[in-house]
N, C-alpha and C positions, 0 to 999 in steps of 0.2 A: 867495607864497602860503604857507600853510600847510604844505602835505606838502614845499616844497622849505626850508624853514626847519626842518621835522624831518629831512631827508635830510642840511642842512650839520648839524644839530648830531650826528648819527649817527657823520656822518664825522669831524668832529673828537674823537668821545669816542673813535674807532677810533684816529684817530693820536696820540693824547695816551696813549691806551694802550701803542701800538705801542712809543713816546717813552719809556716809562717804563719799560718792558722792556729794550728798549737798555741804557738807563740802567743796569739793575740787572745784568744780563748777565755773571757774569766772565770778562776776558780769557783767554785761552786761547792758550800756547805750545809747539810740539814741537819738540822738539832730539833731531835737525840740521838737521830741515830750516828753521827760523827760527833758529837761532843756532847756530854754529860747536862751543859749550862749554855743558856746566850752568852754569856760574858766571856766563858772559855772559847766560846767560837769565833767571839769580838777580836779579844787578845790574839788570835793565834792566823786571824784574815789580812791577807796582801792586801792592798791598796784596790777597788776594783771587783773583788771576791761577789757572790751573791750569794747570799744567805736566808736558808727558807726555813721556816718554824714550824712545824709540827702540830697544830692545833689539837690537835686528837690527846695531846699527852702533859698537856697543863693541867691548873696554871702552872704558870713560871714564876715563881715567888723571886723576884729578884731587884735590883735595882741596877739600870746597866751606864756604862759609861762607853761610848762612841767616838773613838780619837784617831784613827785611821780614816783615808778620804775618801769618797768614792764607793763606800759601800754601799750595797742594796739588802735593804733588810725586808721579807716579804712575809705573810703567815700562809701557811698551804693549809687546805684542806677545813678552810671555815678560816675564824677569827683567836689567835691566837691569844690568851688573856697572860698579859704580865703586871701582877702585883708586888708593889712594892713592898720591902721589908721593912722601910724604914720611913719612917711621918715626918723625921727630918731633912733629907734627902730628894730629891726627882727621881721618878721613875726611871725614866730615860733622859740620859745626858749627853748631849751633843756638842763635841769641841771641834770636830771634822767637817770641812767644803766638800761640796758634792754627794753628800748622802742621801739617794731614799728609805724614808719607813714608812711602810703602807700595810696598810691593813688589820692593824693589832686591836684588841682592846686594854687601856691601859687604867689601874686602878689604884686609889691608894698614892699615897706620896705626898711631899711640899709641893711639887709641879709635877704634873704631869709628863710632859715634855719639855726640855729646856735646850733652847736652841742659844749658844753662846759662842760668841766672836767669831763667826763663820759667813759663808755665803756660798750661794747654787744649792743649796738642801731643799728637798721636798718631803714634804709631811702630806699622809694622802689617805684618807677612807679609814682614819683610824675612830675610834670609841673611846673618848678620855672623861673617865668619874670617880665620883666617892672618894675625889682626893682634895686640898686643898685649893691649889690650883691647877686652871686647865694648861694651858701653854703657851711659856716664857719666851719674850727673845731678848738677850742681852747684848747690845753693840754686835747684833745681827743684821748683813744687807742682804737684798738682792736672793731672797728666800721668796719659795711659792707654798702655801698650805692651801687643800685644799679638800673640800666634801667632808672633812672630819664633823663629828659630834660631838661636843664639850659640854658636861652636865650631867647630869646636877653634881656641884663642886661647891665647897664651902666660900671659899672669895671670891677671885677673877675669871672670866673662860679666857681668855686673850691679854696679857700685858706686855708690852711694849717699853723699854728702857733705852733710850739710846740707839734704834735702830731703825733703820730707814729702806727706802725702796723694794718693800717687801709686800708679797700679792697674796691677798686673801681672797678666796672665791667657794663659792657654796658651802660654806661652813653653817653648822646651825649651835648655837650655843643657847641652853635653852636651865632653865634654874642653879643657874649662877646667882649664891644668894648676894656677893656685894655688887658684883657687875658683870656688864657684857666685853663691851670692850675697851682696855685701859692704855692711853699713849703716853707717855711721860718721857722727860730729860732728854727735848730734843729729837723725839721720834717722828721724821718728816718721809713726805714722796712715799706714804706708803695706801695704797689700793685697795681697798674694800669693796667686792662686786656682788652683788646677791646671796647676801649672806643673812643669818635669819637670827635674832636676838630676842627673846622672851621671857619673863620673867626674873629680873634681878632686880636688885636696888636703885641699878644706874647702869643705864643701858649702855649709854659712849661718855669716854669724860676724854678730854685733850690738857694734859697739862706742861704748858713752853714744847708746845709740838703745834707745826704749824702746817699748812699746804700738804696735807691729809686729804686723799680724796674717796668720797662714799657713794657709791652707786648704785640705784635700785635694790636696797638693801631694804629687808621686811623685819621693823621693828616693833613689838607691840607688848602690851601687859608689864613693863616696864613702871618700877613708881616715877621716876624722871628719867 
């Protein structure tokens, strides 16, 4: 009859709903308790996946590589601390568009973070020291970093290779012994907003980088 032929089609518009949600749903992984390591849980995330860290159960002595798009890499439960194993190497390596990493502290490394040939990645409210450098972008566009802490690091908080149109905003980089922030090889159109520079060698250097813009940035105790 009627009202049970409005009742199945009810129910199917419910499960086809339901179905469609699923569908769209991203996976969701926490390390340790689903993986061993970040990297095992890197290698093994769909495209999309969110991935939450564990603070309570570091460090994470590791060095990670990020080549899947779209991840969200987040620290539960405080600030997760990943050190590297290796002084040749970056901590965290970024070859993937679209990634968030927020909230780590990252320690130890060649770079800290190394954002490479990508673009739409956010770097956010992380802790990057005691390492070499703070954080790379290589033939990176169109990236936002932001509220992070870089320092004290033995050379750069910030270098720039090659990459453009990318937004920096409330960063504070602060005993960086050669510099604060380094543009090089053509790194144009990129945004600097109140970000806080103290203490290095050389607070900004621009080299064949042109139409750089700096805004109400607080730079001071810098030797030039």
């Amino acid at each position: 009859n009627m009202q049970r032929a409005l009742f199945l089609l009810l129910f199917l518009a419910i499960s086809l709903g339901q179905l469609v949600i699923s569908i769209h749903k991203p996976a969701s992984i926490c390390v340790p308790k689903d993986f061993d390591s970040i990297q095992a849980a890197l290698d093994a995330a769909p495209a999309g996946a969110r991935i939450w860290i564990d603070s309570r159960q570091g460090p994470y002595i590791e060095n990670l590589v990020i080549s899947t798009a779209n991840l969200h890499l987040r620290s539960a439960n405080g600030r997760a601390i990943i050190r590297g194993d290796s002084q040749q190497n970056s901590v965290v390596h970024i070859f993937a568009d679209g990634v968030l990493f927020a909230g780590f502290r990252i320690e130890q490394g060649n770079t800290g973070i190394l954002l490479d040939r990508l673009s739409g990645v956010r770097i956010e409210e992380n802790e990057i020291r005691n390492g070499i450098q703070g954080i790379g972008l290589i033939d990176a566009t169109g990236n936002s970093l932001k509220r992070n802490h870089i320092g004290p690091n033995d050379s750069i908080g910030i270098l720039l290779q090659r990459s453009s149109q990318n937004h920096f905003a409330h960063n504070t980089m602060i005993d960086n012994t050669v510099g604060g922030v380094f543009l090089e090889q053509g790194s144009v159109e990129n945004r600097f907003e109140q970000n806080h520079i103290e203490r290095s060698d050389m607070a900004v250097r621009l080299m064949t980088s042109n139409a750089n813009f700096f805004i109400a940035n607080r730079i001071v105790e810098n030797r030039t």
